[in-house]
Structures are given as structure tokens and as C-alpha cells.
N, C-alpha and C positions, 0 to 999 in steps of 0.2 A: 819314307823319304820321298819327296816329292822329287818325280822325273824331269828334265829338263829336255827341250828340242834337239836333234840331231843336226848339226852344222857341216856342211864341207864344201868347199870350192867347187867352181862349175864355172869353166871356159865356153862359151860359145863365140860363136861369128855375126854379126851383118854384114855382108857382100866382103869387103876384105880387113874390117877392124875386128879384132880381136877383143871381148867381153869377159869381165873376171865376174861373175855370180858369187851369191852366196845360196845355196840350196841348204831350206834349212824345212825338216822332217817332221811331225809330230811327236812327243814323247811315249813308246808304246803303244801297243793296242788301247785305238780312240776310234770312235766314228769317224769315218772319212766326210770331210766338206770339201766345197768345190774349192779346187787347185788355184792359186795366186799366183800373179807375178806382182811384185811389189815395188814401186818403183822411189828413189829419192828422191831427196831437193838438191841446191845448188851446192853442198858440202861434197856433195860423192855418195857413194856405197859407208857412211858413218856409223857410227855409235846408236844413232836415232833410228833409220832405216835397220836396219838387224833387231834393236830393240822390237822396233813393230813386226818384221819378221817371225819373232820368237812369239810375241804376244797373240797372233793368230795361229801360229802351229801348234801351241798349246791349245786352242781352242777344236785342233783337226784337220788344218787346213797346210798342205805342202805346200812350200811359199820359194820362190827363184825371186830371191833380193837382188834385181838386176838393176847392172851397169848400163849407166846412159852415158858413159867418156869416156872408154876406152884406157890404153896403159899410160900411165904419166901424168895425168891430167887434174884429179883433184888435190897432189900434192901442191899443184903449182899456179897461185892465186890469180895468173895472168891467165896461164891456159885456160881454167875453168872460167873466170869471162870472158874467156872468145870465142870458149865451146858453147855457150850459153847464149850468148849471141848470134853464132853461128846454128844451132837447133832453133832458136824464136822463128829465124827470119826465115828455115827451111821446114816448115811443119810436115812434109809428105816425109822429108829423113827422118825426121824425129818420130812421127809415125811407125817407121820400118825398122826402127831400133827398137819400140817396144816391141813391134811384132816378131821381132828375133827372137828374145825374151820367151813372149808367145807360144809359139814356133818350137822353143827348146824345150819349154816342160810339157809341151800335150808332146814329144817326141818321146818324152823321158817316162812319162805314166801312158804312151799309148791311150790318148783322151783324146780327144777331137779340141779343137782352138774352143769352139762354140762352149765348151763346159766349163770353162774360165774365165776365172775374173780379174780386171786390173784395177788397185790401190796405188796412186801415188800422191807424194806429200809436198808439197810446195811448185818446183821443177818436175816434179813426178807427176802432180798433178796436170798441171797444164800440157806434159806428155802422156798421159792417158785421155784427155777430151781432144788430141789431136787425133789419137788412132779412134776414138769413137767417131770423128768428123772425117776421118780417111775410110769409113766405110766394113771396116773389119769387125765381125761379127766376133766377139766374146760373148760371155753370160752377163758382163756388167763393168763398167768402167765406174770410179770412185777416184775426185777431187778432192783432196784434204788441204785446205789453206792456197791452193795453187791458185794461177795465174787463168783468167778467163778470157780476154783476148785473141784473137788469130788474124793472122795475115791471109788466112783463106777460111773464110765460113762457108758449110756447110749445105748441099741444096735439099731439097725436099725428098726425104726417102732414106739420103745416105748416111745417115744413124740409127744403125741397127743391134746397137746394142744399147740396154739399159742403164742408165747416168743417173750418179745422186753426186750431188756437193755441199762439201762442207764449206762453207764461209766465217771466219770470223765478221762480225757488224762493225767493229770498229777497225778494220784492216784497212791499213792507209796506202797498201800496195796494189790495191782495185780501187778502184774510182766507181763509184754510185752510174756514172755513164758506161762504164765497162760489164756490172755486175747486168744493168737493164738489157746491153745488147745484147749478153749471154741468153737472157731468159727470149729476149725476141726471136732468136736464132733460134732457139731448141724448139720454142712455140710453133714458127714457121715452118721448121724440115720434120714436123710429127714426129719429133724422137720423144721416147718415154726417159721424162727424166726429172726428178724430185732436185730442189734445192732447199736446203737448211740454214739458216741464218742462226750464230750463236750471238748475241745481245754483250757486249763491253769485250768481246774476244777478240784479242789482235792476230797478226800473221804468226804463224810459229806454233799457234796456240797446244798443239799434241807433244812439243818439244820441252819435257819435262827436266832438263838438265839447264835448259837456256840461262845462260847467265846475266839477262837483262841491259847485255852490252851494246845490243844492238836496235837502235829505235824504229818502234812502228811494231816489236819481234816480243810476243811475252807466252809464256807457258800459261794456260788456264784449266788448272783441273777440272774443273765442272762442265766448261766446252771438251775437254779432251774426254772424258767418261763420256756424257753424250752425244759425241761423236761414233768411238768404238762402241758404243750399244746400237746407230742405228746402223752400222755400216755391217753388224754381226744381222740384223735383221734385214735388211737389204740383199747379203750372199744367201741368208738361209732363201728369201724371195724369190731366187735365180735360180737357185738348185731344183726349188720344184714348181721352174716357169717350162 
């Protein structure tokens, strides 16, 4: 019978909010791959986020499914656009949230920050190219469908961690002027950083439950498979950089 990941809650802090985790284990003795913090979209700590969670620690990889809003927040459709608004417009906070994250599992596996890597998926995404653009060294930061825009770009140097992004081509939530400045920016500060464009793939594209309610938002299995293929070659990349 096939093993399943170990799941359990995991509180941590940024400065004084309170963070609800999900820390979720590999099944069994597995090779160990470099430790993740994995971060959501604008739903919360959901169904999709833990899915993907589970879908890497099966592969070996300890995964802190971290909270980017705190107690209260993504039950409550107001809150989660204010908090959403309020992390855009503050990219160094949004920064220090993942880095709490961070922070808590090289605490928890006694790993150095450097050994680890960051995946997040829409909202998660665009909070992991802000801690790559705040200067914090991980082994690898990873955009899935996220937001590529900042209220503060990057100077030359202060991307010291490795970036790959996934992009749907037909995503109507980046603008073709948003996706160019991205790549100018990264061009500019010499960060090492790969972008993947998947061809008729919309926002959402990894989100295999989406129930097509929402436009511009579709599931694409074939973008989602080769996504998760290159982002499994990307971590292996980091491990023995």
C-alpha cells in the first residue's frame, strides 16, 4: 500500500502575527531533497496549496505550506483583498513573511536558509520574487502562474538566489509590458533566472479542481505536468549548485 505524507500544524511568527503552517513530511524512508517552503495564492493555505505540498514530499522534499495572512483572514473575502493589497503595495513585508517561513524550517531541520528553496503559486508566487528581489539568499525561488510586477525593482547584485517562472502564454493577469519588464529587471541585476512560457495556458493553470468559474483561470494538464517536471529539475539543479 502506497504511503501517504505526514501532515501537522506548525505555528510560527513574523515580528508579532501569528502564522498557521502546514508542515507536511515525506512518506517513509525516501532520499532527502532540499527542504521547501511552499507558499499559496489568493485563497489561503487551501485544498490546492497542501495538494502541491503533498505532491513534493512524496517526491522527498519537507515542505512548511506557509501562511501569508495570518488568523482570520482567508475565511473572510474582504479581508483577504485588503490583505492582498496591503502585501502588493508592501513588498519588503511580504518579503519578511516568507522569510519567517524560511526562518522556521532551516530552524526545524537545523539547515542553513541557503539550502532551501521557495515555490509559490499565483500570490505565493509573486511573494517569492519579492524575497528573491529583497536580497535573501535561498537555493532557488520558483513563480508558478504568479504576478510579476513590483513597486520596488531590484539593483544590480541583489538577486542572489536562483529564479525560474512559470508563465501561462495566454494569462490575462500579466500584461505582455509586465512579463518584458520582468525579464529586463532580472537581465539588468545579473540574477540567474530561467522563464518558461506554457503556449494556450491560462492563470491557475496547476489548479486541477478549478471549476472554470472564474475568467482568465483554467486548469491545464499538460502546462501543469510540465511545469512540475521542470521545477523537479530546477530543485535537483540547486541541491548540487
Amino acid at each position: 500500500m502506497r504511503r501517504l505524507p505526514i501532515e501537522e500544524f506548525l505555528a510560527y511568527r513574523d515580528v508579532d502575527t501569528t502564522l498557521n503552517g502546514v508542515l507536511v513530511s515525506p512518506p517513509g524512508p525516501a532520499a532527502q531533497r532540499v527542504p521547501l517552503v511552499l507558499l499559496h495564492g489568493g485563497a489561503g493555505l487551501d485544498d490546492h496549496a497542501r495538494a502541491q505540498a503533498r505532491r513534493f514530499a512524496t517526491r522527498g522534499h519537507t515542505v512548511l505550506a506557509a501562511d501569508l495572512y495570518g488568523p482570520g483572514v482567508a475565511s473572510n473575502r474582504d479581508r483577504v483583498l485588503a490583505t492582498i493589497a496591503e502585501l502588493r503595495g508592501e513588498p519588503g513585508r511580504l518579503a519578511r513573511r516568507v522569510e519567517a517561513a524560511v526562518a522556521t524550517i532551516a530552524d526545524l531541520l537545523a539547515t542553513p536558509a541557503e539550502s532551501i528553496a521557495v515555490i509559490g503559486f499565483c500570490l505565493g508566487g509573486m511573494a517569492a520574487l519579492e524575497l528573491a528581489r529583497a536580497g535573501v539568499a535561498v537555493s532557488g525561488v520558483v513563480s508558478v502562474h504568479g504576478g510579476l510586477s513590483t513597486p520596488r525593482t531590484a539593483s544590480p547584485g541583489e538577486v542572489r538566489s536562483r529564479v525560474l517562472v512559470c508563465h501561462g502564454g495566454s494569462d490575462p493577469h500579466v500584461s505582455p509590458g509586465e512579463l518584458m519588464a520582468f525579464v529586463t529587471e532580472m537581465t539588468a541585476v545579473g540574477a540567474d533566472w530561467q522563464l518558461v512560457v506554457y503556449g494556450r495556458a491560462h492563470h491557475g493553470f496547476t489548479h486541477a479542481h478549478d471549476d472554470g468559474g472564474t475568467p482568465g483561470v483554467a486548469f491545464d494538464p499538460v502546462a501543469d505536468r510540465r511545469a512540475h517536471a521542470i521545477i523537479c529539475d530546477f530543485l535537483d539543479e540547486t541541491a548540487r549548485c
